[in-house]
N, C-alpha and C positions, 0 to 999 in steps of 0.2 A: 568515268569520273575524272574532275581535273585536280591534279595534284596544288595544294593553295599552297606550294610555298612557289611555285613558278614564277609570279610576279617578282617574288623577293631574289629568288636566282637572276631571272635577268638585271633586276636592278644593280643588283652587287657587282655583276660582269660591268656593270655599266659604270660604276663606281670604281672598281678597281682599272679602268684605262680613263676616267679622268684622275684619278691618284696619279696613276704613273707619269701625265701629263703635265699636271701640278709641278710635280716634283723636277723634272725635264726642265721648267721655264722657272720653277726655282734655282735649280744650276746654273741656267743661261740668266738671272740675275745677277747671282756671285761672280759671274766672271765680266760682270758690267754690260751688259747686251740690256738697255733702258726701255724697248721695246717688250721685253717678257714679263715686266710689270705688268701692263696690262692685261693679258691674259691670263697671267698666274692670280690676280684679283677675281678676270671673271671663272675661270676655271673654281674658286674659292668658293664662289657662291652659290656656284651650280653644286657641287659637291654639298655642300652647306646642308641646301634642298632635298639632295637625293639622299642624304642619312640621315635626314627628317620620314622623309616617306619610305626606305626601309625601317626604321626605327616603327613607327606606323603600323606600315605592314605587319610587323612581327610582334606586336600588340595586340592586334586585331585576329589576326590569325594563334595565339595563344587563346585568346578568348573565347574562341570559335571552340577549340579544342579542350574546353575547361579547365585548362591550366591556372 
């Protein structure tokens, strides 16, 4: 049997090093590096997404579970 939260594990691994990331190219804005704008926007939106579809996830999977 496969465990339904595994989707949501990987996800979150995957979310917690684009956070870190974020956060990385948010520093290297503060210290004026004009190039981590960009990144730090798309990193934003990718993150955006992925705690839409963990959020999802864990929706779906409460449901499953008749929570």
């Amino acid at each position: 049997m496969q465990d339904s939260l595994t989707p949501i594990d990987t996800s979150f691994e995957r979310w917690t090093k684009l956070s870190d990331a974020f956060e990385q190219h948010l520093s290297h804005m503060k210290q004026g590096d004009e190039k981590a704008r960009a990144e730090a926007l798309r990193l934003a939106r990718e993150l955006d997404a992925l705690t839409r579809l963990i959020s999802h996830d864990l929706n779906t999977a409460k449901q499953r579970n008749g929570a």
